[in-house]
N, C-alpha and C positions, 0 to 999 in steps of 0.2 A: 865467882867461880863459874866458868862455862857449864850450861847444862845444869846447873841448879836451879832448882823453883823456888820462887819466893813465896812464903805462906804467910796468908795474911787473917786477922782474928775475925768472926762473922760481922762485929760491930763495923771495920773497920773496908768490911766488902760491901754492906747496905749504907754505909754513907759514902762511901767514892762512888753509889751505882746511884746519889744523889746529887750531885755534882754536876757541872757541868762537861768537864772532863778528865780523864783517868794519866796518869804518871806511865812511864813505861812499863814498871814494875807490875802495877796492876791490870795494864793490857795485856801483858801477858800471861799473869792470870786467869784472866776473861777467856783469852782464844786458847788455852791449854799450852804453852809453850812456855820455851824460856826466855829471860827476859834478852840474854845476849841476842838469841833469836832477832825477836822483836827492833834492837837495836840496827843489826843486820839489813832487815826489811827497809826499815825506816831509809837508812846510806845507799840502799838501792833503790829507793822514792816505789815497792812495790804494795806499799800500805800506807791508809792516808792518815797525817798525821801536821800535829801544827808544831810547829816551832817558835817557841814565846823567850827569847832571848836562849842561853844555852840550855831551859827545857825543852823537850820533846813532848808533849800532850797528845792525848787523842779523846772524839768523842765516839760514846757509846754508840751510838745510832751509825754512827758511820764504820766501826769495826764491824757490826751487825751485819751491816750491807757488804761489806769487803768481805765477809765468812759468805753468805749467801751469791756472789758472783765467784768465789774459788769454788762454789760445791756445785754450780751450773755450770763451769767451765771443765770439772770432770766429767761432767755427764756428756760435753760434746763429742760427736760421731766425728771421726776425721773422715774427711770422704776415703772413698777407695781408690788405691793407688796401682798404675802397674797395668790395668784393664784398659788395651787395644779398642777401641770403636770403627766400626767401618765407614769411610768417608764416601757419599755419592752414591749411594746406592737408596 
């Protein structure tokens, strides 16, 4: 069901966070989302992620890194637009 979160038991979050890498389900989990979300991401190639026959996998360490360049890429300043310069003087 779109927009539903899958909830998963604590045993069952400390050994996929021992694994090598996580199912869709529980990456989305990890980064707060849902999992359709997730799936979304992946068909758009804007999360990185493996595809091991028709699973979709990812590892921890690189969702990590993909959360940490979306929250640097808010923080970018667009320059400023619209501001005339005087040319030759």
């Amino acid at each position: 069901m779109p927009g539903q979160q899958w909830q998963s038991t604590p045993q069952e979050r400390q050994a996929a966070y021992q694994r090598a890498t996580l199912t869709a389900k529980e990456a989305a989990e990890v980064l707060g989302i849902s999992y359709w979300l997730v799936l979304e991401l992946v068909k758009r190639k804007k999360i990185p992620a493996i595809h091991a026959g028709s699973r979709v996998l990812f590892r921890l360490e690189s969702l990590n890194k993909w959360l940490d360049e979306q929250e640097q890429g808010s923080l970018r300043q667009e320059p400023e637009r619209g501001k005339l310069r005087v040319v030759g003087q």
